[in-house]
N, C-alpha and C positions, 0 to 999 in steps of 0.2 A: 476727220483726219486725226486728230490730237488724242479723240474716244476711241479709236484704235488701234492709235499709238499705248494707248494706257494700258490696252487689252493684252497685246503684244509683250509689253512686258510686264503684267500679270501670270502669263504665261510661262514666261520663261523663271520667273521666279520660282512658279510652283514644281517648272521642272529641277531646277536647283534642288529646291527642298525635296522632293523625291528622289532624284540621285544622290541624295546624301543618306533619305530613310534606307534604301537601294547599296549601299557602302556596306556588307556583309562585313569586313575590318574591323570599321567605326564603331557600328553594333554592337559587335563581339565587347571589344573594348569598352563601351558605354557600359553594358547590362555586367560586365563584372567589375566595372569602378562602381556602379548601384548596388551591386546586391554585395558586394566588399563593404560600404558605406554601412548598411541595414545590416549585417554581421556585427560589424563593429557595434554601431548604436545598439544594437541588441544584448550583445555581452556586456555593457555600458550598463543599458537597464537591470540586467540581469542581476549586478555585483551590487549597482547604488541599491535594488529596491527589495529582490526575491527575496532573500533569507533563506530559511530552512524549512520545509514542510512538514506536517506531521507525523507522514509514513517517513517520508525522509529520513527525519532524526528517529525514529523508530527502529529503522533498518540500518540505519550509520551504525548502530550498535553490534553489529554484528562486522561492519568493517573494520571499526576500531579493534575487537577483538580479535580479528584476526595476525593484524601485527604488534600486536600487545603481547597476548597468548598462542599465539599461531593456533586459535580454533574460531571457525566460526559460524558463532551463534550469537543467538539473542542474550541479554542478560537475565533474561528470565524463562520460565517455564511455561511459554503460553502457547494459544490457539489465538487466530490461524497463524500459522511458522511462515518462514519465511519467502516474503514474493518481490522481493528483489535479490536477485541473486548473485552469484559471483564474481561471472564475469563483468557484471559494472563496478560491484562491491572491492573489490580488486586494486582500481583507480582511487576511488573515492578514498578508502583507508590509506593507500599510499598517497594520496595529497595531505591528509588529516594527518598519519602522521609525521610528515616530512614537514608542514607549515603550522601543523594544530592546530586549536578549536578554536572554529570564530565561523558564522556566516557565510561570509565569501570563500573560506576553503572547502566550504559543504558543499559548495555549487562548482569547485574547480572541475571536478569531473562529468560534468552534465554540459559545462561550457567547451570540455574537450572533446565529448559526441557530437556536440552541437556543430565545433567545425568539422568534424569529419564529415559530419553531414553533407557542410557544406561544399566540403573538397568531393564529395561523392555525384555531389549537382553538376558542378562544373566538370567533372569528369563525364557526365552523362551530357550534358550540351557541347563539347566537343563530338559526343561518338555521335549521338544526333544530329550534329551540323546545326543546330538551334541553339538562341537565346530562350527560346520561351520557359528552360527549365528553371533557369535563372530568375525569370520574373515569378514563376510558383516558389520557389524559395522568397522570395520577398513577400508575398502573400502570404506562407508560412512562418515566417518571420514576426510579421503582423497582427495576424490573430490571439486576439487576449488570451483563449486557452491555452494556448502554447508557450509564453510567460508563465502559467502557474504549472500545466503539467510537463514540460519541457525541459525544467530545472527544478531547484529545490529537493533534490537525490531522488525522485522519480527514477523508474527504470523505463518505463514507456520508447523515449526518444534512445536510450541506448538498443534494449530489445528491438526496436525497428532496423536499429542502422546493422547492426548484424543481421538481420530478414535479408534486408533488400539486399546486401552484399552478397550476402551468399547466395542467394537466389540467382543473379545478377551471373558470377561465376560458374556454378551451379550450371543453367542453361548454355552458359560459353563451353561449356566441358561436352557436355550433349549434343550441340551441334558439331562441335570441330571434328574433325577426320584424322590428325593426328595429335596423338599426347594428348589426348581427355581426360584420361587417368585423374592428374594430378588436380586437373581445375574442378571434376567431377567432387573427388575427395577434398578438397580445401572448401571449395561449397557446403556440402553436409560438416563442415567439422565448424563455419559459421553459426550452421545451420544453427546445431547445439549450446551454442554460446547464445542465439538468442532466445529458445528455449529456457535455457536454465537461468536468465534474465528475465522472463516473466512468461509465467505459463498461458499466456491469453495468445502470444503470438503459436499457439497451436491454428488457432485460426485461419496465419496464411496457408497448413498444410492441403487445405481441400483444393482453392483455388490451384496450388503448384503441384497437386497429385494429377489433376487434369492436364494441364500441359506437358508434364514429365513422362508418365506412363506409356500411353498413345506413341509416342516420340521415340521413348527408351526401345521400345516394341519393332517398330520401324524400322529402326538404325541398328536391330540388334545391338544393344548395348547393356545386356542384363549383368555383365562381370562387373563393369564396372558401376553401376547403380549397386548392385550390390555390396560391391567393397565399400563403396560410400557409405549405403547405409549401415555396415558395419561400423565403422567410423563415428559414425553419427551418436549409432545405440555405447559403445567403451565409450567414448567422449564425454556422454550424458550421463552415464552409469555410474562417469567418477563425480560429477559435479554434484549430482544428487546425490550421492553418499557426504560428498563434503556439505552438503546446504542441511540435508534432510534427515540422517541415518539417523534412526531411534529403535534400539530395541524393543523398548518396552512398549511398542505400537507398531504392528507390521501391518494394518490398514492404514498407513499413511500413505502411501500411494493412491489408494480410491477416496480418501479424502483430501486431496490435492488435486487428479481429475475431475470428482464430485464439484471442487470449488469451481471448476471449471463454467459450471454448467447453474446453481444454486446457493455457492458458500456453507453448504451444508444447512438453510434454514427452510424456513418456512417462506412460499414465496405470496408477500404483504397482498398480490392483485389478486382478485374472485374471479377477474371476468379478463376476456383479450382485448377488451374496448378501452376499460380502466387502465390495463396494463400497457398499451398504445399513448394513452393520453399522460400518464403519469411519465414516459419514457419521454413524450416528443415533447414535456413540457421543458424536463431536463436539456434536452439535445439545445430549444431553442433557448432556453437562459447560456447557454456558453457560446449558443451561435448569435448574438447581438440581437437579432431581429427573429420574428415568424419568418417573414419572407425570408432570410434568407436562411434559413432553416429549410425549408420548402427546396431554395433555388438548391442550395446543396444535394440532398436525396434525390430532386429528379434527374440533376446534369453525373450522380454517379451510378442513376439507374439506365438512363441516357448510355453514357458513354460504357456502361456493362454492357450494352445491349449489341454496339458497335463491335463492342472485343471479341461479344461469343460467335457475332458471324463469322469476324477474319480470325477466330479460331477453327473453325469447322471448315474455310476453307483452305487454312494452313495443312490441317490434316489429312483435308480430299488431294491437296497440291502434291503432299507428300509421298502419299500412299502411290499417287502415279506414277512418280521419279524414281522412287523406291523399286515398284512393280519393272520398270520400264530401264530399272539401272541410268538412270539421267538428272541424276541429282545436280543442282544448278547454286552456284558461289551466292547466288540472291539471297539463298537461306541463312539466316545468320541468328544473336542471341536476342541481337535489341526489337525487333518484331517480337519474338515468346518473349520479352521483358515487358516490354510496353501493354500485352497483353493481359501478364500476369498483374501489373498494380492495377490496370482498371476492372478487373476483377476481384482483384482481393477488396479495393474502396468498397461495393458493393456488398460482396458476403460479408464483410465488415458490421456493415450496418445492418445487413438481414440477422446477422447472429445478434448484436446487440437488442433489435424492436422486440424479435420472436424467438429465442430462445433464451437469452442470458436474466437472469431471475432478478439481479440488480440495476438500478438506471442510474449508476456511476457514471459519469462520462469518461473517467480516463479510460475506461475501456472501450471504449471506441473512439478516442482521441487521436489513435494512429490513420483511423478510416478517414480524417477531414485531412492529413498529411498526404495519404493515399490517393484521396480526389483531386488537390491540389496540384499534386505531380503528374498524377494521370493529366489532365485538363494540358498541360503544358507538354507532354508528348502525345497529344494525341491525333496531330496533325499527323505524325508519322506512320499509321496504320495504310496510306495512302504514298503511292509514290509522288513525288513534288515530279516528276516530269514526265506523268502521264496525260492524256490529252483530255480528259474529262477533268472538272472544276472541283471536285468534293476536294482535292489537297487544299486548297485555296478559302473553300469555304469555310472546312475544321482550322484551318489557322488563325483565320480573320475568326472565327467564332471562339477559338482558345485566348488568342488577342483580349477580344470583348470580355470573356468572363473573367482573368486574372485581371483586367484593369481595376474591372469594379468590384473586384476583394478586396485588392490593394488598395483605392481609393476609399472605400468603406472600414475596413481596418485599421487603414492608415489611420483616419480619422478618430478613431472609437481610441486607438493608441494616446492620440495627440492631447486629446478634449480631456483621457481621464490622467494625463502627464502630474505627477504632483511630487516636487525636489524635497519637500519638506519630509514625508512618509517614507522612511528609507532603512533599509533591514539593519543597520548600521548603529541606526537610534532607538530601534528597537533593542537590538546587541547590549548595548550601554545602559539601557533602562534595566534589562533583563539582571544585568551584572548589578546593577545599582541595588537592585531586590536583593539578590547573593550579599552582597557585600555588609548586610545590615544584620544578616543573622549570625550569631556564634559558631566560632568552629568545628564545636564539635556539636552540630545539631545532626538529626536525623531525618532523612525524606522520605515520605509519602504519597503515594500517587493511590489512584482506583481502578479496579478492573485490570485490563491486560495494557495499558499503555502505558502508567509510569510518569506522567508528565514527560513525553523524552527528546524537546528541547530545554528545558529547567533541565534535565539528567545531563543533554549535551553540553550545554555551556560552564554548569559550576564541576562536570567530570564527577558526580558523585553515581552511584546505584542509589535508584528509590525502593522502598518498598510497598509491597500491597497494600495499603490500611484497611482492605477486609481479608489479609491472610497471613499480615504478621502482626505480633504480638507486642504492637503500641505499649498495653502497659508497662513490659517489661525497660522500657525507656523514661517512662512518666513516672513513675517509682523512686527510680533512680533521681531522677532529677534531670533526664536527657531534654535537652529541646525538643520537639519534634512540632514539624511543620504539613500541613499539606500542599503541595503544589495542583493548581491548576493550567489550564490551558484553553484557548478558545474554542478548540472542537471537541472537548470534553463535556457535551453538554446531557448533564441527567435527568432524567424524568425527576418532575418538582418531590412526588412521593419519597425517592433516593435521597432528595438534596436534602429534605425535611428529615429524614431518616439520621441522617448524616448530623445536622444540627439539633436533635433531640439528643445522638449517642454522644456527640463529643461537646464541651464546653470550648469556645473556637475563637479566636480575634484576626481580623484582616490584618498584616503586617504590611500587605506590597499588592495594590492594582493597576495595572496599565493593559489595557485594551483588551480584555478578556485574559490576560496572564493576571493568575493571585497566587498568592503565598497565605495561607493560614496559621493560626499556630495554635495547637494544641495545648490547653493548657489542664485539661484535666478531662472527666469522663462527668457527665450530665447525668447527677444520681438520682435521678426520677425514676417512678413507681411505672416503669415500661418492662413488659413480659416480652421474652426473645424466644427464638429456639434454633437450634443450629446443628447438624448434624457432622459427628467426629469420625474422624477412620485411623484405628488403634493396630491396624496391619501395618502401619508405617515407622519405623524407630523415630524417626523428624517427628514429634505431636505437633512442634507449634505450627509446622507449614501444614499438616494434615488435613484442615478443614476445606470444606467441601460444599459442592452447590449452593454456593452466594450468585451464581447467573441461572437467570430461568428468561430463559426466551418465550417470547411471548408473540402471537400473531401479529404482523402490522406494525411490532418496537424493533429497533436496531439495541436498543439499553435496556434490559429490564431491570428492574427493582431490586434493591441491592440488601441484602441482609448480614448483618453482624452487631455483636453488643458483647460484653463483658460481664452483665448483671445478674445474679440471684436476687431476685425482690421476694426475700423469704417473710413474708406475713403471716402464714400460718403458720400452725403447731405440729412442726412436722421435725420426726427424731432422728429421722438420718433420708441421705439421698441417693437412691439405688439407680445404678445408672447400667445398660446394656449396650456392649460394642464386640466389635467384630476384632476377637483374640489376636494378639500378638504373639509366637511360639514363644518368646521367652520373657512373655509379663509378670510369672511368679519371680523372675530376679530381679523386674524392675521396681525402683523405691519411687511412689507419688505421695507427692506433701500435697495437704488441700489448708486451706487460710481463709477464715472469715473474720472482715472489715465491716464495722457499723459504717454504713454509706454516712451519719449527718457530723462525723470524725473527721477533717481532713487530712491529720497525718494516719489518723488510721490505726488502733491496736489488734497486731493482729492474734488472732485465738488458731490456737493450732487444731486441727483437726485427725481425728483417728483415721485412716484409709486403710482397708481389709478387701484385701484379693481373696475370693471366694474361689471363683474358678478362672478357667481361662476366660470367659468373657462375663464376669459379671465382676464389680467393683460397689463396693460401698462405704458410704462418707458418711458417719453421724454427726448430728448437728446440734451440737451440748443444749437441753432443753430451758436452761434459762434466758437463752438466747432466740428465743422460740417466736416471740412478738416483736423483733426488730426487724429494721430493714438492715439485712444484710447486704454485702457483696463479698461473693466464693470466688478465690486464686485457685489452681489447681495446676502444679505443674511437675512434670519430670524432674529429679534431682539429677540425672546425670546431664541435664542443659543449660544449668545452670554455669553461669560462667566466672562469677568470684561466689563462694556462699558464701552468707552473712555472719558474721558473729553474734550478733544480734536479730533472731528471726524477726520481734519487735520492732525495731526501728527500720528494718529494709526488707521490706517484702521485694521480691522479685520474684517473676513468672515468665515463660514463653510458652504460656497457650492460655487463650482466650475462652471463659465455658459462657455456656447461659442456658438457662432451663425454662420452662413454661408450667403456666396454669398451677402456679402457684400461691394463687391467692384461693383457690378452690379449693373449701375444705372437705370434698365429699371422701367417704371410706372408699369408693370405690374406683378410685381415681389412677389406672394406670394406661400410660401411652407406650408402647412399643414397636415403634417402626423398626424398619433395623437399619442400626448402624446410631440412631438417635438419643443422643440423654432425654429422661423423661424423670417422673420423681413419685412417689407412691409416698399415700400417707401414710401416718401409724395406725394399728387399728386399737380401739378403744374396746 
C-alpha cells in the first residue's frame, strides 16, 4: 500500500515537473534571462581579457584615418589592402575617436555586432515560436574561436550579421504580395555592406542564388530583383572606390577576387590528401577535440542534406500553386531562411577543405556560427502539428546537440578562465615599454605590418627598416627603435640577417612584444646587393624586392644593408638604372666613411651623370685597401643641409653593392634596374 502510495506520488511530481518543462512562458522567459546572463559574461570577458588583434590594429588604421583625415586608408603603401572594410570600420573609428586609444575601445564596435547579433536571435525565436535559437547563441557564445575571432576588430562577426540580415529581408521582400519593393531593395543594400566588410562573405551568394532565382522566376518578380541588384552593384561601387580606388593598379579588382580563391601565392599542399590533413588539422585545433571536429562536419553535412530535400520540395510546391494560381499564406521567408543558413554552414566548409588555398580558420569561422544556428531551427523545416514524429525527433535531436556544445564549451571556457592575463595589463605593460624611450625616437617595424598595436597604442607611424633610410636618423643622433610583435615571427635566416646588419640591445620584452634599439650599423666584411628604381623622384622609399615568396613560406627572407665593403682596388663605381626624365638636373652627393671610425670622416666624392641611365662614382685611389662604407643620397631630400658635410653626414637612401672583394678584370653584373660595380682595367 505505502509502495504505491510512493509511486503515486512519484508520479505526480514528475507530472508537475513536466507541466512546468510544458510552460511555453516560463521558457521563453528562462532561455532569455540565460542567453542575457552569457551576453553579458561574454562582453565581460571580452573588455577584461581580448585586447586588440593583429589584423585588428592593422586595419584600425585605416579607421582612425578616416575621422582624422576623412580618407581611408592604411598608413602605408602595402599588399594585401584592405579586408576589413567600411562599414564595420565606420563604428570602430567613431568609438576610437569619440573615447580614444586603449584596448577596450578597440573592441567597442565588435561588442555592438555582437549585441545585434544577439538582438537578431531573439528576433528569430519569436518569429520561430522557439527557444532553441536562444540556446545556439549560448553555444556560440561559448566557443573559444569566437572569443578570438568575434572581437579584437575582426570583421568576420560584423560581415555575417549584415549576411544574414539581409538575406533574412531579402527573402521577406520575395515572398510577400504586396510592397516587396522596399524589403527586396533594403536586402541587397545589406547585402553590400557585408560584402565590402569582408570579401569571403561572397560565399553565402551560391547558396542564396539557388533559393532566389528559382523563386524570383515563379513569382515573376524580375523588376524588382533587378532594382535590387542595382542597388546592390551603386552601393558596392561606392564602397570600393572608398576602401580600394588606386590608379596606379587597375588590376586590383582580380587581385582582390584572386585573394579570393589563393591570396595570390603559391598554394604550400602537392597533393588533396596533404591539403585535407593540413586543413582538418587546423579546423580541429579551434574545434577543442577530433571528435568534435568530426561531430561538427557531419551534423552540417546532415542537416545540408535535409535542406536540399525541403528545398526541392518547396520548389515542386511552388511551381504547382503558381501553375494552378493557388498559392497558399503557408509560404512564407522563415522556411527559405532556415534553409538558406543550413546550407550556406555546409558550402561553407566545402569552400574552405576544397577550394580556398589557405587553412586560416577565420575563414570558415562564420560556417560553425552557421551550423550552430542552423541546429537550432532546424526542427522547423517540419510542421510541429503534423501527425508524423520527424518534428519531435529534429527537436529532441537539436536539444541533444546544442546541450553538448554548451556543456563541452562551456567547460573548455571555465577550466581555461584566468583573471590574472588580461588585455588591460597587457595595455600598461605595452605603455610602460613607450614610456622608457625618448621623445623624439623613431619606429621601425618589418615587412608590411608595422608593429600596429605598438603603432596603436603610443599613436606614432612606424617605418619599414627595410624601405626607409635608418641611417638618415642614426647619423643624426635620432633614437631609433625596432618594435616587435608576437605574430611577427621570421624565418631564423631574416632574424640572423637582421642581427648581422644592425648593432641592436633589447630595451622592453613581455610576451613576445620587444622593443630594440638601434644603436648603430654592424660593419662587418658582409657583401649585399639590392636593387634600386631611379623612375621614381622619392629614391629613399624606391627600393625594391626585399620579399621573395617562396613555396611552403608565408615570410621569406628578408634583404637590406647599407654597406660598400670596398677591399679591392677599384677606381670608381659604375652603376646602371632605369632613367629618371629629369636626372641631368638632379644633384647626387655620394660620401665615403672608413667603417673602423665611429664618427666617421667623410670624403666627398665626385658623382658624374653620363647619360640618362648610367651614373658614376670615383673612389679616390688612396682609399683603395680600406673598408669603406658609401652614402649616396639625393640633395634635394635632404631636410637641414649640413654646414659641415664632416661632421653630419646625412642620407635618405640606403646603397650596397656586391662582389667586391673579387678582383677579376672581367667582372661586370648587369641585371636591370641593379647596382653592380666593374673594376679598373690595368
Amino acid at each position: 500500500m505505502n509502495e504505491s502510495k510512493g509511486k503515486g506520488n512519484l508520479i505526480k511530481k514528475f507530472g508537475k515537473f513536466k507541466e512546468i518543462l510544458g510552460n511555453e512562458k516560463l521558457k521563453w522567459y528562462l532561455s532569455i534571462t540565460l542567453s542575457t546572463i552569457v551576453a553579458i559574461f561574454t562582453t565581460y570577458m571580452v573588455i577584461l581579457h581580448r585586447g586588440l588583434s593583429f589584423d585588428g590594429a592593422f586595419h584600425t588604421q585605416a579607421a582612425i584615418n578616416l575621422y582624422k583625415g576623412a580618407s581611408f586608408n592604411l598608413d602605408y603603401g602595402i599588399k594585401p589592402y584592405i579586408q576589413i572594410g567600411l562599414p564595420f570600420q565606420i563604428f570602430n573609428g567613431l568609438f576610437i575617436y569619440l573615447f580614444g586609444r586603449n584596448f577596450v575601445v578597440a573592441n567597442l564596435a565588435n561588442i555592438l555586432f555582437y549585441w545585434l547579433f544577439f538582438g537578431f536571435i531573439l528576433f528569430l525565436s519569436r518569429k520561430y515560436s522557439s527557444v532553441l535559437p536562444l540556446l545556439s547563441f549560448i553555444a556560440i557564445s561559448f566557443m573559444p574561436a569566437f572569443q578570438i575571432y568575434g572581437f579584437g576588430g575582426y570583421g568576420e562577426l560584423p560581415a555575417l550579421m549584415y549576411a544574414i540580415f539581409g538575406v533574412y529581408v531579402l527573402l521577406k521582400g520575395l515572398v510577400k504580395e504586396d510592397n516587396s519593393l522596399l524589403y527586396i531593395v533594403f536586402g541587397f543594400l545589406m547585402l553590400s555592406f557585408a560584402v565590402a566588410t569582408k570579401w569571403i562573405i561572397y560565399t553565402l551568394f551560391i547558396p542564396l542564388s539557388l533559393l532566389c532565382i528559382p523563386i524570383a522566376l515563379l513569382l515573376r518578380k524580375y523588376s524588382q530583383i533587378l532594382l535590387g541588384s542595382i542597388v546592390f552593384a551603386l552601393n558596392f561601387i561606392v564602397l570600393f572606390l572608398i576602401q580600394y580606388y588606386e590608379p596606379a593598379n587597375p588590376q586590383i579588382v582580380g587581385i582582390l577576387f584572386n585573394a579570393l580563391y589563393n591570396q595570390a601565392t603559391q598554394n604550400p599542399y602537392n597533393s588533396y590528401l596533404l591539403r585535407l590533413s593540413a586543413f582538418m588539422e587546423e579546423y580541429i585545433r579551434y574545434s577543442g577535440f577530433e571528435v568534435m571536429a568530426w561531430l561538427k562536419i557531419v551534423l552540417a553535412v546532415f542537416i545540408g542534406i535535409l535542406a536540399a530535400i525541403d528545398y526541392f520540395k518547396i520548389i515542386k510546391s511552388l511551381y504547382i500553386k503558381v501553375k494552378n494560381k493557388n498559392r497558399t499564406e503557408d509560404f512564407d521567408e522563415r522556411r527559405l531562411f532556415l534553409i538558406f543558413i543550413c546550407l550556406s554552414s555546409v558550402f561553407y566548409l566545402f569552400c574552405w577543405f576544397f577550394l580556398w588555398q589557405k587553412n586560416w580558420y577565420r575563414r570558415v569561422f562564420n560556417a560553425d556560427i552557421l551550423l550552430f544556428l542552423s541546429i537550432g531551427l532546424l526542427s522547423n523545416l517540419y510542421n510541429k502539428n503534423s501527425k508524423n514524429n520527424i518534428y519531435r525527433i529534429l527537436k529532441s535531436f537539436s536539444v541533444l546537440a546544442i546541450v553538448i556544445f554548451i556543456i563541452f564549451y562551456g567547460y573548455i571556457q571555465l577550466s581555461h578562465l584566468n583573471l590574472d592575463n588580461t588585455s588591460g595589463k597587457l595595455e600598461s605593460k605595452l605603455k610602460e615599454g613607450l614610456s622608457s624611450l625618448p621623445e623624439n625616437f623613431e619606429g621601425f617595424g618589418y615587412g608590411w605590418w608595422q608593429a600596429p598595436r605598438w603603432s596603436y597604442i603610443s599613436g606614432k607611424k612606424f617605418h619599414n627598416l627595410f624601405e626607409y633610410p635608418v641611417l638618415y636618423y642614426t647619423l643624426q643622433g635620432i633614437p631609433c627603435y625596432v618594435f616587435y610583435e608576437p605574430e611577427n615571427v621570421l624565418d631564423l635566416s631574416s632574424i640572423k640577417y637582421i642581427e648581422d646588419t644592425y648593432n641592436i640591445r633589447t630595451v622592453f620584452e613581455y610576451k613576445g612584444f620587444k622593443i630594440v634599439r638601434i644603436i648603430d650599423f654592424n660593419k662587418t666584411n658582409v657583401i649585399y646587393t639590392e636593387e634600386i628604381d631611379f623612375s621614381k623622384g622619392d629614391f629613399s622609399k624606391s627600393i625594391k624586392n626585399f620579399w621573395r615568396w617562396e613555396r611552403g613560406f608565408r615570410h621569406s627572407k628578408i634583404e637590406s644593408a647599407i654597406f660598400l665593403n670596398n677591399t679591392g682596388n677599384f677606381s670608381y663605381i659604375y652603376m646602371d638604372f632605369k632613367a629618371h626624365k629629369g636626372l641631368e638636373n638632379v644633384i647626387l652627393k655620394g660620401f665615403l666613411i672608413p667603417a673602423n671610425e665611429s664618427q666617421g670622416y667623410i670624403y666627398d666624392i665626385p658623382v658624374r651623370v653620363v647619360e640618362h641611365n648610367h651614373v658614376f662614382l670615383e673612389i679616390p685611389l688612396h682609399q683603395g685597401n680600406k673598408l669603406l662604407t658609401l652614402y649616396l643620397f639625393h640633395l634635394g631630400e635632404i631636410k637641414k643641409p649640413p654646414n659641415d658635410a664632416r661632421l653630419l653626414g646625412i642620407t635618405v637612401w640606403k646603397i650596397k653593392l656586391t662582389n667586391l672583394t673579387d678582383k677579376s678584370d672581367d667582372l661586370i653584373i648587369k641585371p636591370s634596374g641593379v647596382l653592380f660595380v666593374e673594376p679598373i682595367s690595368k
